[in-house]
C-alpha positions in Angstrom: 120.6 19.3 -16.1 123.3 21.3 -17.9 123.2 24.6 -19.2 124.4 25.0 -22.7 124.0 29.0 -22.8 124.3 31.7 -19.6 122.4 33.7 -21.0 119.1 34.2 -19.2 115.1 33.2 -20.6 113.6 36.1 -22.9 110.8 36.7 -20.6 108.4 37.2 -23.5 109.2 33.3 -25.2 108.6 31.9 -22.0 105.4 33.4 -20.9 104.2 32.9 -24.8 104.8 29.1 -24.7 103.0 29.1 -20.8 100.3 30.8 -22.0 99.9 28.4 -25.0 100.0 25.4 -22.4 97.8 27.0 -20.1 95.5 27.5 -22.8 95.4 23.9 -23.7 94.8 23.2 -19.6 91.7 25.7 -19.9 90.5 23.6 -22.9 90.9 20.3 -20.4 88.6 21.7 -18.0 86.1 22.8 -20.0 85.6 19.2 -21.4 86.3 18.0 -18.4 83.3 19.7 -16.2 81.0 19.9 -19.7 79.0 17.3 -18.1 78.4 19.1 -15.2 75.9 21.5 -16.4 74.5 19.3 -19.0 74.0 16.6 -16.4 70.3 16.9 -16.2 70.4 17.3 -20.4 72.4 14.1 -20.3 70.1 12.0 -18.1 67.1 12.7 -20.2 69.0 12.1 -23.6 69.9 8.5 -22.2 67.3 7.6 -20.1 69.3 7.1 -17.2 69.2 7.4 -13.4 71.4 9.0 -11.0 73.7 6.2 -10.2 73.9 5.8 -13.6 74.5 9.5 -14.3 77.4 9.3 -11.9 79.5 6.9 -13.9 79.7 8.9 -16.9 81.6 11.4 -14.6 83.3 8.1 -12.4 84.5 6.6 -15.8 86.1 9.8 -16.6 87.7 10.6 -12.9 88.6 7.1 -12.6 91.0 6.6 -15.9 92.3 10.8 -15.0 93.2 9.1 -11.8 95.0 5.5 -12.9 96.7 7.9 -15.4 98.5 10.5 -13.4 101.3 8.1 -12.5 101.9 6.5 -15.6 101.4 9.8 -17.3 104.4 11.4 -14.9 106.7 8.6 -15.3 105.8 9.5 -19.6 106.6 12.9 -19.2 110.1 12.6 -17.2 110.5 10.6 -20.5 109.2 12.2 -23.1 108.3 16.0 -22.0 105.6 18.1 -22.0 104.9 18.7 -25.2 104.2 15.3 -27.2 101.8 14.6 -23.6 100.0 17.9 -24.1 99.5 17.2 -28.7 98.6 13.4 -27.9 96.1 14.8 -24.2 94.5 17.5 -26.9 93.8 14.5 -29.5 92.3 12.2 -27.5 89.8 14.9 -26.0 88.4 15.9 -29.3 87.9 12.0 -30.1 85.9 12.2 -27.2 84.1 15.0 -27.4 82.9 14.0 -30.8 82.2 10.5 -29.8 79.8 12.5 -27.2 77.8 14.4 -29.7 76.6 11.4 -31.8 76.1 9.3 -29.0 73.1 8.3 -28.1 73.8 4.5 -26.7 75.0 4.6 -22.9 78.4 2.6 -23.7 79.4 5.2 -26.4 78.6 8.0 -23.9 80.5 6.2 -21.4 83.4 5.3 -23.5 83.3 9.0 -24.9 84.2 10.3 -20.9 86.6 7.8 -20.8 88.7 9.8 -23.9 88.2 12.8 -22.5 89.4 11.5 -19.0 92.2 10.1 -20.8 93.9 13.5 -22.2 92.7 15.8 -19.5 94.9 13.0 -17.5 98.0 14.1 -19.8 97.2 17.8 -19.8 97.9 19.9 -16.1 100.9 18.0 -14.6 102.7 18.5 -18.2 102.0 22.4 -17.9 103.4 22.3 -14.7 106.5 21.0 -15.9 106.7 23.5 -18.4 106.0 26.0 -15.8 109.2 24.5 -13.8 111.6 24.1 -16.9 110.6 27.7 -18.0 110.6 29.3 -14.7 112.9 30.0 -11.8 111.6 28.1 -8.4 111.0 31.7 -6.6 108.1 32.3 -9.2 107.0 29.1 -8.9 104.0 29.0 -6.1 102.5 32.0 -7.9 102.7 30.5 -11.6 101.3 27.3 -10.2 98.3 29.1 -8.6 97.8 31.2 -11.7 97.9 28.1 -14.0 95.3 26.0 -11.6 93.4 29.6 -11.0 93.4 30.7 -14.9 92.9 27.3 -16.5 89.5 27.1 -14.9 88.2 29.7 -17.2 87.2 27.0 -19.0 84.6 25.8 -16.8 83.2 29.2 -16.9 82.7 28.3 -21.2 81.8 25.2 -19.6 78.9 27.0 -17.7 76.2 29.5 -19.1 77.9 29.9 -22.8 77.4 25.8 -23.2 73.7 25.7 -21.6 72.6 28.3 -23.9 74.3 26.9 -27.2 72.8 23.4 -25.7 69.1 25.2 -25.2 69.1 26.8 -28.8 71.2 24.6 -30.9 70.7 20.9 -29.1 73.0 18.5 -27.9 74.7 17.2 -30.7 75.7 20.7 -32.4 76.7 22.2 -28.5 79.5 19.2 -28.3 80.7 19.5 -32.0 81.7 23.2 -31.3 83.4 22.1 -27.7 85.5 19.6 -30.3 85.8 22.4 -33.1 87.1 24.8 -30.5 89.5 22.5 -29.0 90.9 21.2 -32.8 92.1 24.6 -33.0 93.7 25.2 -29.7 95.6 21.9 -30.5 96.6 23.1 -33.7 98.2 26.2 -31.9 100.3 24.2 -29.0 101.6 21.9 -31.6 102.8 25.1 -33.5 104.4 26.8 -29.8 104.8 24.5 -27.0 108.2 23.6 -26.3 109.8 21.5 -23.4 111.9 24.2 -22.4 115.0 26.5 -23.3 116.7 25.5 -26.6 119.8 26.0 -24.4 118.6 23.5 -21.8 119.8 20.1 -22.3 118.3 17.3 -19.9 120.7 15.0 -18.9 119.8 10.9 -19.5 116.9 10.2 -16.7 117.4 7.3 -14.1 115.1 4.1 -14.9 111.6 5.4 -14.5 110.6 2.9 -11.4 113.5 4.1 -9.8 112.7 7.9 -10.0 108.5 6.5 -9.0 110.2 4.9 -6.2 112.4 7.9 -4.9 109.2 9.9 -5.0 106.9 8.3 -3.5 109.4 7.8 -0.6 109.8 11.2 -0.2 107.2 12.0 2.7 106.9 15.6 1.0 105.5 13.9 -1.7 103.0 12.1 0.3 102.1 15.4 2.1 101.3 16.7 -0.9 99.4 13.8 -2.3 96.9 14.3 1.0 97.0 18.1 1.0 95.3 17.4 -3.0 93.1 15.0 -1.4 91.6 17.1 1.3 91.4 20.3 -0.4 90.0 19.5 -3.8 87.0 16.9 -3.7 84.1 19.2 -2.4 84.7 21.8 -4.8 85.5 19.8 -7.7 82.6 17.3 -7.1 80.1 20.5 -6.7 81.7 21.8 -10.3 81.7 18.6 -12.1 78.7 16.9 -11.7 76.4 17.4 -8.3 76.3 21.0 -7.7 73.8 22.0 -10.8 71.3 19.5 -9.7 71.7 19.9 -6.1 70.8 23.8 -6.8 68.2 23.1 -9.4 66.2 20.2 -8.2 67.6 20.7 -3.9 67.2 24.6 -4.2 65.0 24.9 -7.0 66.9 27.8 -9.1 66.7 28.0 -12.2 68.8 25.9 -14.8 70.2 29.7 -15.6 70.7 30.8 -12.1 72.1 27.6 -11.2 75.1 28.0 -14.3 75.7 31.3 -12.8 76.6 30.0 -9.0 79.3 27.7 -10.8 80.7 30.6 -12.6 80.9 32.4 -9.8 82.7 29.7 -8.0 85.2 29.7 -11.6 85.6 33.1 -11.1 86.4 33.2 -7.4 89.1 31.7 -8.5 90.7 34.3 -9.9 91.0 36.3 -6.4 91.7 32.9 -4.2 94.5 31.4 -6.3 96.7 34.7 -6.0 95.6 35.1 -2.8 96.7 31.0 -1.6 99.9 31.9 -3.6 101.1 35.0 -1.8 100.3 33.2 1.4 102.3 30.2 0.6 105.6 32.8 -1.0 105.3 34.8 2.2 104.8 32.0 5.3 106.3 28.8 3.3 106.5 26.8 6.5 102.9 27.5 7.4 101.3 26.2 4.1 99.9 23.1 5.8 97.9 25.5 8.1 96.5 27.3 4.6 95.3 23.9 3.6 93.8 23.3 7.5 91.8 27.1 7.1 90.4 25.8 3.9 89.4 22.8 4.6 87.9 24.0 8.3 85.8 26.9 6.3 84.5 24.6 3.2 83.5 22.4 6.2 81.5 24.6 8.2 80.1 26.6 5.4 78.7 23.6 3.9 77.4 22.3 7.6 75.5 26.3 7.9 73.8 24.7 4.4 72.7 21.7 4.7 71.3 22.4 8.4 69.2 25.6 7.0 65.9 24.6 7.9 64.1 24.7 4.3 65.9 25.8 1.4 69.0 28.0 1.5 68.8 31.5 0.6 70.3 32.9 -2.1 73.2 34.6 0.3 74.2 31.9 1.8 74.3 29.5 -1.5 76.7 32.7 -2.8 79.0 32.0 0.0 79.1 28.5 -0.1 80.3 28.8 -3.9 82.8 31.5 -2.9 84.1 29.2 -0.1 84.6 26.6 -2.5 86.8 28.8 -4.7 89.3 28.2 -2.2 89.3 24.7 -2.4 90.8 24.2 -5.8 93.9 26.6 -4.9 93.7 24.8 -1.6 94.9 21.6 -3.4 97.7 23.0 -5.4 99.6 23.7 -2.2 100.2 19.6 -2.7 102.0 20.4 -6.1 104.2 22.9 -4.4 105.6 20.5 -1.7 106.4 18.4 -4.9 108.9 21.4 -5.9 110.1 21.5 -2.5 110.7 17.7 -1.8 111.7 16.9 -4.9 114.7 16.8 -7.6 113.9 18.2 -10.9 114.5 15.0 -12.5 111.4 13.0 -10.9 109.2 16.2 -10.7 106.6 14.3 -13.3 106.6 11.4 -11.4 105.9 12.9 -7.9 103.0 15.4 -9.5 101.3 12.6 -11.4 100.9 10.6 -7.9 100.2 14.0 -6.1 97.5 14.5 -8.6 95.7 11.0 -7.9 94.5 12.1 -4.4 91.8 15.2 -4.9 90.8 13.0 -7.9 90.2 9.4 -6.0 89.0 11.4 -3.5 86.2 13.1 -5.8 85.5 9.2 -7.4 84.9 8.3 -4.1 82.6 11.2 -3.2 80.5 11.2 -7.1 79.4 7.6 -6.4 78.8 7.9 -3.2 76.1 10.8 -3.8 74.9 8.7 -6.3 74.0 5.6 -4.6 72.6 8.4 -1.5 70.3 10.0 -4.0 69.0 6.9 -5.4 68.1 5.6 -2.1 67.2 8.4 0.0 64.8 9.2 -2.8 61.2 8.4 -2.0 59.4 5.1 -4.5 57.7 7.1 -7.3 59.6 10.3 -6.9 61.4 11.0 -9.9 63.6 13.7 -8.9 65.5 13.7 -5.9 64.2 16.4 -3.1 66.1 19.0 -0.5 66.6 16.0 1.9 68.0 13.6 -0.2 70.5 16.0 -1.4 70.9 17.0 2.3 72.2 13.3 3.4 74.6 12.6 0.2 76.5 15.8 0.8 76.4 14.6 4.5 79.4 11.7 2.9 81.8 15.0 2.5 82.9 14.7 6.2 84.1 11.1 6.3 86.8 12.4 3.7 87.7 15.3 5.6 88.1 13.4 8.4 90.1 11.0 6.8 92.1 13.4 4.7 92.9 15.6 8.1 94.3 12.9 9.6 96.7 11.7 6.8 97.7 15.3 6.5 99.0 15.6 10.2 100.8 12.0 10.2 102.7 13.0 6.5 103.2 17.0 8.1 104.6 15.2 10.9 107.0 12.9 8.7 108.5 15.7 6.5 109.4 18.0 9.7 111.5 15.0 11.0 112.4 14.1 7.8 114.1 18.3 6.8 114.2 19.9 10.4 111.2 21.9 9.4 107.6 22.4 9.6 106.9 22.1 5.6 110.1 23.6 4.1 113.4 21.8 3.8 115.7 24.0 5.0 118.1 25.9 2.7 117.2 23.7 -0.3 118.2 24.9 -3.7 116.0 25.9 -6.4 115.3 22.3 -8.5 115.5 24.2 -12.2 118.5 27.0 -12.5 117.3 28.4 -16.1 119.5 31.0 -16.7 122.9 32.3 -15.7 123.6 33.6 -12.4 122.6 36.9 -11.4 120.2 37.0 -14.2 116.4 38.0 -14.3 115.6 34.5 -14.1 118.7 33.3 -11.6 117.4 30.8 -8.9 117.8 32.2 -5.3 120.7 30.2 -4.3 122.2 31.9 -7.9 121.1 35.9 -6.5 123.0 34.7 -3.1 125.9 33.9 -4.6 126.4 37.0 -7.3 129.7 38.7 -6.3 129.5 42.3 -4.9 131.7 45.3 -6.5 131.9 48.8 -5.9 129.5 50.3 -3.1 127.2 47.2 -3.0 130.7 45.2 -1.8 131.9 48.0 0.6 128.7 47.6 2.3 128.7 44.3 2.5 131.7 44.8 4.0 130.9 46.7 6.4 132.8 49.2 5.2 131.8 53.2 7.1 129.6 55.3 5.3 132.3 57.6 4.1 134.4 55.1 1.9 131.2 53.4 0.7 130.4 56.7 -0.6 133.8 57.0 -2.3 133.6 53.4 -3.4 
């Protein structure tokens, strides 16, 4: 990367074209978990079961998954912003394809579109965030970007289960895609790659820069670390966390919306929190991800032991717990900034990304098939104990995702002589001259001294530094 002008970012162009991205990301989730609270909705439209509820949300994880490293290898190429216009397209085909449908295939195939540009949508903000940015901001933008573009679930939430109670199902998902048309029409008007000053020097072949990552064991750390962190919460948001509290806890369809968006909005005060945690100890961010994961764990254990159903406290902290889990996960996405050159940064977050997201395949199925059989012959809607034992799977993939966590800890310490930080690396993006409001840290270090700032620097007594 070279550096046509010195002359640092204005900070107001770069936090308009962020907030234009993250904008677009908040539009991705809400499509994304609009199925999650028209789940039930969805299975009576189609006439479906469980299992067969679960693929509508598999199809959609499963292509967001097999996309994210062809997607990053795309947008080392080709930048954020054609992946962001072409992501924004392809989820308003969707969602329109998801009004008027009223055949399974079309419903499926729908998810699949909207699976496909959510797939194209957060890893291209966060290159934006990284081109626009200096790497000292970085942790918090990240967190604010993961913690602020889930807004949109809270759309996703009570404002789309009363349009889809008062207006049906067909007019609810044509205002999703209206919204979203419009949205589009503004990134394609404001996005930008990055600094008109910034030029990008010719990229190496794209499997070589796939290859480099996914040797990096930073990269692999953070591929776990989104793995471990993510599933329960996401899983919970997506798809089985309305039913589980309306038909498992029997709330209200109403009451049950407003748990989620109280998880979305948890959010808010977890991802800054996570992100001042990982700025101030940023060799202890694999113990963050351990305290999350130990906490969603044990909550969730307090729940589905409660002899009856939960009360109403306790189902408030296990949605509060789970706040922490999507924050948790974007710790993975900052060990990509640390482990890795600017150069492959898409190509290391697109296979970061794949984890929390196989990992929440793994789990919607899995729940699923547990329902189905768990639920008594006759019994058309699954009861408290059925739902007990499918969110019993949750702890083979902690266990599992502990475990890789450790070994790929382990391998980065001996790889940079340090427990998740290589030591005295240099920021990845340098926007901006030296000494500048948006200088790296390596840049700040290196600014030359004058007058009473050299003197005591210097060492110089306090007499001739006051003279100086």
């Amino acid at each position: 990367m070279s550096l046509a002008d010195p002359a640092p970012v204005p900070r107001r162009q770069a936090l308009l074209v962020w907030g234009v991205a993250l904008s677009a990301y908040a539009a991705s989730v809400f499509h994304r978990s609009s199925l999650g609270v028209t789940g039930v909705e969805a299975s009576q439209r189609f006439e479906i079961s469980a299992a067969t509820l679960a693929t509508f949300t598999v199809a959609q994880l499963a292509v967001y998954a097999l996309m994210q490293v062809p997607v990053g290898m795309l947008l080392d190429r080709y930048g954020s912003r054609r992946l962001l216009i072409t992501g924004g397209a392809l989820m308003v085909a969707g969602q329109l394809c998801f009004a008027l449908a009223t055949d399974v295939r079309l419903a499926v195939a729908a998810r699949v579109l909207v699976g496909l540009g959510d797939a194209m949508t957060f890893i291209s903000v966060l290159r934006i965030v990284a081109y626009w940015f200096p790497g000292r901001r970085n942790p918090m933008l990240v967190q604010l970007t993961g913690t602020l573009g889930q807004l949109g679930a809270v759309f996703g939430a009570v404002p789309l289960v009363l349009l889809l109670e008062h207006t049906g199902w067909t007019t609810a998902f044509l205002t999703a895609a209206a919204v979203s048309t419009v949205i589009l029409l503004v990134a394609v008007a404001a996005i930008r790659d990055s600094p008109r000053r910034v030029t990008v020097a010719a990229a190496p072949p794209p499997r070589g820069l796939l290859a480099a990552a996914w040797a990096a064991p930073g990269t692999r750390l953070g591929l776990w670390t989104h793995f471990v962190a993510q599933f329960s919460g996401s899983v919970f948001a997506l798809l089985w966390g309305f039913p589980f509290l309306v038909q498992g806890q029997g709330l209200t369809p109403t009451a049950a919306a407003t748990l989620l968006t109280v998880l979305t909005m948890g959010m808010l005060v977890t991802g800054p929190t996570v992100a001042h945690l990982c700025a101030r100890f940023p060799r202890r961010r694999s113990v963050v991800v351990f305290s999350i994961v130990a906490a969603t764990a044990a909550t969730w254990t307090v729940v589905l032991a409660w002899p009856g159903r939960a009360p109403g406290w306790l189902l408030v902290a296990l949605v509060l717990v789970l706040a922490f889990n999507g924050p948790g996960s974007l710790i993975g996405f900052d060990f990509v900034r640390t482990f890795n050159p600017v150069n492959r940064i898409g190509s290391a977050t697109g296979i970061v990304n794949v984890g929390g997201f196989v990992a929440a395949i793994a789990l919607v199925l899995a729940i699923g098939v547990v329902l189905d059989v768990a639920t008594p012959a006759g019994q058309t809607v699954p009861g408290l104990d059925a739902y007990r034992w499918a969110f019993a799977v949750q702890y083979v993939l902690w266990a599992v995702g502990v475990v890789q966590v450790l070994r790929w800890r382990n391998a980065a310490r001996r790889r940079h002589d340090g427990p998740d930080l290589p030591v005295g690396r240099p920021d990845t993006v340098p926007i901006g001259g030296r000494g500048g409001r948006f200088a790296s840290g390596n840049d700040r270090r290196r600014r030359r001294f004058t007058g009473e700032a050299a003197a005591r620097r210097r060492g110089a007594p306090a007499r001739m530094r006051r003279k100086a």
